[in-house]
N, C-alpha and C positions, 0 to 999 in steps of 0.2 A: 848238614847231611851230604857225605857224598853221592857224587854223581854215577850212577852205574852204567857202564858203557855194555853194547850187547857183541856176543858175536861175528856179528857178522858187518861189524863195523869195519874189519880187518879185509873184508874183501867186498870186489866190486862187481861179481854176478849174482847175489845175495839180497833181495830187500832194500833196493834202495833207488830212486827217481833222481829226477832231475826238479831243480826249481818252478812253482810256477812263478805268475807275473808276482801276486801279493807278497808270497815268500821273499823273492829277490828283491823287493824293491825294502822289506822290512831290513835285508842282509844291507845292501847297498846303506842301509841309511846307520846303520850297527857299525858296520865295520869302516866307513868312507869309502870301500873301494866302488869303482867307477864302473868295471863289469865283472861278473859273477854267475857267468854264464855255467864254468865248468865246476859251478858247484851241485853238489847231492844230499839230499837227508837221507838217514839211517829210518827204513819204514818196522825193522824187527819190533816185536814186541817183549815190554820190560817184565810185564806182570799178567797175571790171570787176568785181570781188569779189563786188558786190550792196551793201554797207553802205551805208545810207542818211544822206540830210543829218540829220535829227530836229530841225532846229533849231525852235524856239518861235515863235508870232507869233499876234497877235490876229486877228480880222478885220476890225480897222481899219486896225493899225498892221502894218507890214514887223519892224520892231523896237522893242519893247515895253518890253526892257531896256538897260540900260546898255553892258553887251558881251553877243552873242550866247549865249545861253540852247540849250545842244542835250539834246536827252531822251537817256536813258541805255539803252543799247541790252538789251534784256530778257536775263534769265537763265536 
């Protein structure tokens, strides 16, 4: 199934935070990189439900990774 990316993926005054500690350290350990400071989840929502996009992205770049990167929804 693909993955649905939301609107407002596309911009950065729009639904979207910055990392906390547990996030970044799950990224840190995903991707190897070392800091991960100027990363952001996507907080839109995908469906009626509430579930949110959670997809990844800098504050420079839209898409940072190769295929989209989505944070994994807490436990």
């Amino acid at each position: 199934m693909r993955k649905r990316s939301c609107f407002t993926c596309k911009s950065l005054e729009e639904e979207h935070r910055f990392l906390e500690t547990q996030e970044a350290a799950w990224l840190m350990k995903e991707t190897g990189e070392k800091n991960v400071d100027g990363f952001m989840v996507c907080m839109a929502p995908l469906n009626d439900e509430g579930k949110q996009c959670r997809n990844l992205r800098t504050y420079f770049k839209e898409k940072p990774f190769r295929e989209p990167l989505r944070l994994p929804e807490p436990s």
